[in-house]
N, C-alpha and C positions, 0 to 999 in steps of 0.2 A: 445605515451606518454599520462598517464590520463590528463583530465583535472583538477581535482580536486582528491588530496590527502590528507589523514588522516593518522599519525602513533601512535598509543600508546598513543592515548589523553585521559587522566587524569583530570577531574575538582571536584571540591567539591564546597559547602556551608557549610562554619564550619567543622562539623564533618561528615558528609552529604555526601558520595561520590557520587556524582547523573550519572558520565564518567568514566569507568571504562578500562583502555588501549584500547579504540576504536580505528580501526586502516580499512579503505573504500579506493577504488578505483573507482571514475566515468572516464571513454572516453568524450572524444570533443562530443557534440552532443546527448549524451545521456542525458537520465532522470531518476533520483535514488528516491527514498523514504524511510523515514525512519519510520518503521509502528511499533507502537506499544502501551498498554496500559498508561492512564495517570500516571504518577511519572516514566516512565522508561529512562528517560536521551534525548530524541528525541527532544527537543526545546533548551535546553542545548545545545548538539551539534549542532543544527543551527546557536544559539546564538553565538558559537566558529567560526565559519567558516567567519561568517558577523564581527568579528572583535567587538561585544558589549560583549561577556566575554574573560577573558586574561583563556585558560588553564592553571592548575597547572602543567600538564606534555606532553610531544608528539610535533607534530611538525604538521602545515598543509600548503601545498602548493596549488597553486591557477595557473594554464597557465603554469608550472613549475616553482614559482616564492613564495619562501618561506616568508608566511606571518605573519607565528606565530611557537614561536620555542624558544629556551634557550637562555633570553634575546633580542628578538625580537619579537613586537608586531605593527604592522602597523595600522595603525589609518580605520576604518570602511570606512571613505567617498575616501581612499588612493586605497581601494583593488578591483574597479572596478567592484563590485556587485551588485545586486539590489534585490529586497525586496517585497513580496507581504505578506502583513499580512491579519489576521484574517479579521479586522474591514474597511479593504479599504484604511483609510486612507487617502481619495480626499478632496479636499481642498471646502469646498457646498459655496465660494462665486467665482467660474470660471466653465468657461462651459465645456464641456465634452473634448474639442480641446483645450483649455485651461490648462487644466490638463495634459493631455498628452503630452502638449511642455514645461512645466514647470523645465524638466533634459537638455533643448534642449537650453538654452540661449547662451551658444557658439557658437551655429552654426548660418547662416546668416540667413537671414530673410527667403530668396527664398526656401532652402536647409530644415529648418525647418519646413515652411510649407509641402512640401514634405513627409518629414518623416512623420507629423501628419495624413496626408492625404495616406498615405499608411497602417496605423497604423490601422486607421478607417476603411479601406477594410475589414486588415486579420482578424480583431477583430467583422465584419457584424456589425457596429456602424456609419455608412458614415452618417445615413440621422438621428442621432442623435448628432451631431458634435456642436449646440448651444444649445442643454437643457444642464442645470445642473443636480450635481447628485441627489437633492430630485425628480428630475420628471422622474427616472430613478429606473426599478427593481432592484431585488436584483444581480439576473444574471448579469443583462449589469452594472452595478456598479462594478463588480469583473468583467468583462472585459475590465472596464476603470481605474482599479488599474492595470489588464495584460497588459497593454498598453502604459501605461505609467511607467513601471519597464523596460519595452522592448526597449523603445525608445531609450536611447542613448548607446543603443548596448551593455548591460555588457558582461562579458567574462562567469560569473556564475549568475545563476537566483535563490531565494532561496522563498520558498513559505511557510509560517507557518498558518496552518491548514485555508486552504482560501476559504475553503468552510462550514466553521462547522456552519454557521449564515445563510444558505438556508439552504431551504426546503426538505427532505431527497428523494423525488424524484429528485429534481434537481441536487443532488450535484455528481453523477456517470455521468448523461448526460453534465455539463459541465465540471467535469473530466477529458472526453473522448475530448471535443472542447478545450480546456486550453491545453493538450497534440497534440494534431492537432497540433496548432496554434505554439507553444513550435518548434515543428519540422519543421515548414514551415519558422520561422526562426534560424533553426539550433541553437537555443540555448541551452546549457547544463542547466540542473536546477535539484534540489534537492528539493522536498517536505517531507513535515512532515504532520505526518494525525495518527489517529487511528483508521480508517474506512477505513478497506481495499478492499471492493468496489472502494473509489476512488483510492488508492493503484492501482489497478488490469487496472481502466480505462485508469488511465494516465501515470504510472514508465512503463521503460522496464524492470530496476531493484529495486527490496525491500529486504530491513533491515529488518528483526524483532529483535525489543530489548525486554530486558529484565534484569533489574538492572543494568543500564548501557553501558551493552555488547551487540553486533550483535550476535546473534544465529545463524543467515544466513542470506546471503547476496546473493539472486540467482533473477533467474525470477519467475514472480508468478505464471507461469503454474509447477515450480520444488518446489516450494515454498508449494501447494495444494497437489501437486504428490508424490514427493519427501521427504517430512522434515525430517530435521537431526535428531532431537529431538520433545520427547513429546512436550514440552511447544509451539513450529511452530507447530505442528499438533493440538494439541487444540486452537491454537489462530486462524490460517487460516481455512475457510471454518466451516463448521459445517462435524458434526461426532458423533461416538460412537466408544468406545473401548469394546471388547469382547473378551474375555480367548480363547488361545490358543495352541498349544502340536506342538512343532518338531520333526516331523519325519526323518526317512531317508534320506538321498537328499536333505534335504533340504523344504520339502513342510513342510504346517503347516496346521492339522486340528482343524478348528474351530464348534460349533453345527450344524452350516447351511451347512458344507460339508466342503471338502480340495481345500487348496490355491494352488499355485505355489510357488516356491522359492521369498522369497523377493528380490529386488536389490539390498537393502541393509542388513547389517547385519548378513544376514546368514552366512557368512565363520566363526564367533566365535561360531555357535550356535554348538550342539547336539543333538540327538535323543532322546526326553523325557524331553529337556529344554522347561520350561512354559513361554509364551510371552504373550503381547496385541495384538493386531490387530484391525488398527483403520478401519472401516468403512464408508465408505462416505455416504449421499444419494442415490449419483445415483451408487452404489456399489448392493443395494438391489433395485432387479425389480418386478413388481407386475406381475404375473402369474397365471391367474385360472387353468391351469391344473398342477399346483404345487402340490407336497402330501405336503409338508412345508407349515404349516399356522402360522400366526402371528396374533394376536388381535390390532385391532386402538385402540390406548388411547387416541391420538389428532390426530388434522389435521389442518394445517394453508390453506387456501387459496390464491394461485400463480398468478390467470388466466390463466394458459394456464397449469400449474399443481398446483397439492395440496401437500404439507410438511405435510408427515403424519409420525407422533410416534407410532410406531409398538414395542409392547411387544411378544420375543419370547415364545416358550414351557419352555425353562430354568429360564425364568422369566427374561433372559438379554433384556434391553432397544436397539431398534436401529433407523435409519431415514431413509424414500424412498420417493422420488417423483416419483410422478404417474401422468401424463396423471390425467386432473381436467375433462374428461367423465367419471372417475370411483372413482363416490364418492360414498365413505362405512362413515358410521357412525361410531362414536367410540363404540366400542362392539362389534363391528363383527369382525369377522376371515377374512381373504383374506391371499391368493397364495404367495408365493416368491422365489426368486430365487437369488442366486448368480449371480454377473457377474461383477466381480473384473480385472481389465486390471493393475491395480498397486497396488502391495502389499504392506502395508505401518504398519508393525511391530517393537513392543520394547520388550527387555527384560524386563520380570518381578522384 
C-alpha cells in the first residue's frame, strides 16, 4: 500500500489553475520529488498534502487515511506530518537540543531526552547540542530544522526547497546526507526543488511538472535516459537535439553516423519519417583518430573534465566532455565520435 496518495488534484488561485488532475503514488520508506521550473504547480501541491490549501478537486490519502477529498479537509496539525522549509524556521532564542525537543513535550522527560540525543548522532550535531542557531552554519542549521521535523516520528516528511539559501556547492552534498539520514530513519518524505542535482542526490523518485501536470514520474537514472517527452529531456540533464532520418528497422541516421533503434517510439515510426535526437555530453567522445571534426566554440571547466560546445561540419551545435588533459581552445578542430548506449528520439 503507498504511503502517500494523490488523485486528480485540481487547485487554482482565481482563475489561475496552478494543479492540474495530479494524480502520484509514493511507498512506505521511500523518497519522491517534485522537480520542476518556478510557476509549475510544485509548492502548491506540497502546500495540498500539509493540509495549508483546501484542493478544488481530487482526493489525497496519507498511511491509507483520507485527508482531503469531497467535503473533507483535516486540519494540518491533525495529519501527522512535518515540514522542512526554505528558511529553517528554528526558534534563535533555544539551543540546538532545545529545538529539536520542542514537538516532544508529550513525552517524559527521560524518553525525550533520548530521542534528542539520538537525533544529535544521526544528524553528526552531538558536540553542538548547546549552541544556538546564530553560532551555527548554514548546513548544520538545515540539519537542525531535519531534526527536529524527524523527532516526533511523522508518518510523511515534506521538504520545500530546503536548500535553495546554501551555497551551490553545498546544496547536492547535503542532498545526498539529508537522503542518508531520511533512510536511516525509514522516513517517507517528498521534496520540492527545481535543482535537480538535489533532485538526483536525494529522491529515489522524481516528478517533472510542468503547468501543473507530472510529465513523469520515474527514477532519475529513466528520467536522464529515458524521457517520455521533449520538455523531460530539455529540462533533465543538459543536451542537444539534432535532425534525423528513419530508416529501415528502425535505426535512425543522424550527420555523425547511424543510431540503433530507439526504445522508445519507433513501432509508430517509418522509413523516411524525420525525428530529433537528443544528444547527451557524454554521447559525443573526443577522438584524435576520428576523420569527424568538430570546432570548440566554448568550453566550461569541470576539474577533472571540461564541458566543451562543439559546432559540427552541418553547422549543428552539440556538447562533450572530455577528459580536462585535453584542452583545445575555442577555434580548433578536435576528433569525435559517437558512442550512444540510449537512444533518446521525438518526432518532428
Amino acid at each position: 500500500m503507498a504511503l502517500l496518495e494523490l488523485q486528480q488534484l485540481d487547485h487554482a488561485y482565481g482563475n489561475h489553475k496552478v494543479v492540474d488532475g495530479l494524480s502520484l503514488e509514493l511507498a512506505p520508506g521511500k523518497i519522491g520529488c517534485l522537480l520542476g521550473p518556478s510557476g509549475c504547480g510544485k509548492t502548491t501541491v506540497l502546500r495540498c498534502i500539509a493540509g495549508f490549501e483546501r484542493p478544488d478537486r481530487g482526493v489525497i490519502r496519507v498511511g491509507g487515511e483520507q485527508v482531503s477529498g469531497p467535503g473533507l479537509h483535516v486540519a494540518t496539525e491533525q495529519r501527522r506530518i512535518g515540514m522542512v522549509f526554505q528558511n529553517y524556521a528554528l526558534f534563535p532564542h533555544l539551543s540546538v537540543a532545545a529545538n529539536i525537543a520542542f514537538g516532544l513535550q508529550a513525552l517524559a522527560p527521560a524518553r525525550r531526552t533520548s530521542r534528542v540525543e539520538q537525533l544529535l548522532v544521526l544528524v553528526g550535531l552531538s558536540s553542538q547540542a548547546g549552541k544556538y542557531p546564530h553560532e551555527l552554519s548554514g548546513g548544520q542549521q538545515q540539519r537542525v530544522a531535519l531534526a527536529r521535523a524527524l523527532a516526533p516520528r511523522p508518518r510523511l516528511l515534506l521538504l520545500d526547497e530546503p536548500f535553495s539559501s546554501l551555497d551551490v556547492d553545498l546544496r547536492e552534498r547535503l542532498a545526498a546526507e539529508v537522503g542518508a539520514i531520511l533512510r536511516a530513519e525509514g522516513t517517507t518524505a517528498v521534496l520540492v526543488t527545481h535543482d535537480q542535482h538535489e533532485a538526483f542526490a536525494m529522491a529515489d523518485e522524481v516528478g517533472v511538472m510542468q503547468h501543473g501536470r507530472i510529465q513523469q514520474w520515474d527514477t532519475p537514472y529513466n528520467l536522464y535516459h529515458r524521457p517520455l517527452n521533449r520538455f523531460v529531456a530539455d529540462f533533465v540533464g543538459q543536451g542537444a537535439f539534432v535532425p534525423g532520418e528513419v530508416l529501415a528497422g528502425g535505426t535512425i541516421r543522424i550527420g555523425l553516423g547511424e543510431l540503433p533503434r530507439p526504445a522508445a517510439g519507433a513501432a509508430q515510426w517509418q522509413g523516411g519519417d524525420r525525428v530529433s535526437v537528443l544528444l547527451r555530453p557524454d554521447d559525443i567522445v573526443h577522438d584524435d583518430d576520428s576523420q569527424v571534426k568538430a570546432e570548440v566554440l566554448a568550453k566550461a571547466f569541470r576539474g577533472a573534465e571540461f564541458l566543451y560546445t562543439l559546432r559540427l561540419g552541418s553547422g549543428e551545435e552539440v556538447l562533450s566532455l572530455v577528459p580536462s588533459h585535453h584542452d583545445h581552445a575555442p577555434g580548433e578542430r578536435i576528433g569525435i565520435r559517437l558512442d550512444v548506449n540510449h537512444v533518446v528520439a521525438f518526432a518532428q
